[in-house]
C-alpha positions in Angstrom: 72.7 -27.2 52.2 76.2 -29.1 51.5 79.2 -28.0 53.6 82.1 -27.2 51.8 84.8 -29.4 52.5 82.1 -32.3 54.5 82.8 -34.4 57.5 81.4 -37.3 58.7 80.0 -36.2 62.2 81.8 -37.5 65.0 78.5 -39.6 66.2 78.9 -41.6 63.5 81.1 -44.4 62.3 81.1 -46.0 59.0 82.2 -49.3 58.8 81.8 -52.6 56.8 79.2 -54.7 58.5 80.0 -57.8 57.5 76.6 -59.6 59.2 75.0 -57.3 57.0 77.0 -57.7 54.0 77.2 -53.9 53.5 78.6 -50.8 54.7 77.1 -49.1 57.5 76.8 -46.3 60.0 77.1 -47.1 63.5 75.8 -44.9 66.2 75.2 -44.8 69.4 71.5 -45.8 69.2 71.6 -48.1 66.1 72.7 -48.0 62.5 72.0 -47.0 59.1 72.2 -49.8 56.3 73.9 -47.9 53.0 74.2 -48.8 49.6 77.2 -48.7 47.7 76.7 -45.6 46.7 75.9 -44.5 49.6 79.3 -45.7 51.0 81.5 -44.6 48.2 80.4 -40.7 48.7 80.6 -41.0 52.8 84.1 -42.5 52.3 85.2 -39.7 50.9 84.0 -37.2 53.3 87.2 -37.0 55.2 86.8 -32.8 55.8 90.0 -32.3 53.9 88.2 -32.7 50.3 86.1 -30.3 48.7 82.8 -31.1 47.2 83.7 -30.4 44.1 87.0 -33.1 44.6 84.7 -35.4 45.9 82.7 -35.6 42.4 85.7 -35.5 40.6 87.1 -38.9 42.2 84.1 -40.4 41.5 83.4 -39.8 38.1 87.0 -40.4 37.7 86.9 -44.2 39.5 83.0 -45.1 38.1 83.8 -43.0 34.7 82.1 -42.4 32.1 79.5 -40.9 34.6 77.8 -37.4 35.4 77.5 -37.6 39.1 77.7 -34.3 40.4 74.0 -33.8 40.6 73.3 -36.8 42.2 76.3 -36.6 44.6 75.2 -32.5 45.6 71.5 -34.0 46.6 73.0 -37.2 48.3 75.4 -34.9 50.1 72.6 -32.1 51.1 70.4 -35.4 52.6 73.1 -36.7 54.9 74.1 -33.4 55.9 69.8 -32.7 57.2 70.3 -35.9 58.5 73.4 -35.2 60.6 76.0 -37.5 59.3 78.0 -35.2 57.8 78.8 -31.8 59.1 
């Protein structure tokens, strides 16, 4: 499941790490390493911007490039995981 318009939870922060020369999500018990990727999809989850805006930025900044499928399975993982609401 993928919310519509997604959120990053409010437990999480995502931030550049720079000791760990990559963006990350801070928590209160630790933190998740992401890859660029990663990053580039959670930095758009602002919970103004649909999912469907949130492909269309992407393939529009990393054109040419079909990344709705992989962005809809990345999307539904973080969301199971509770990053995104």
């Amino acid at each position: 499941m993928t919310p519509g318009r997604p959120a990053l939870s409010p437990l999480y922060r995502l931030q550049y790490e720079p000791a760990q020369q990559a963006w990350v999500l801070l928590y209160p018990e630790g933190m998740v390493r992401l890859n660029a990727s990663a990053a580039e999809i959670l930095g758009r989850c602002d919970g103004r911007s649909g999912v469907e805006e949130i492909v269309a930025t992407l393939e529009r900044d990393f054109a040419p490039a079909d990344l709705r499928d992989d962005v809809v399975r990345f999307l539904g993982d973080a969301h199971e995981r509770g990053w995104i609401a």
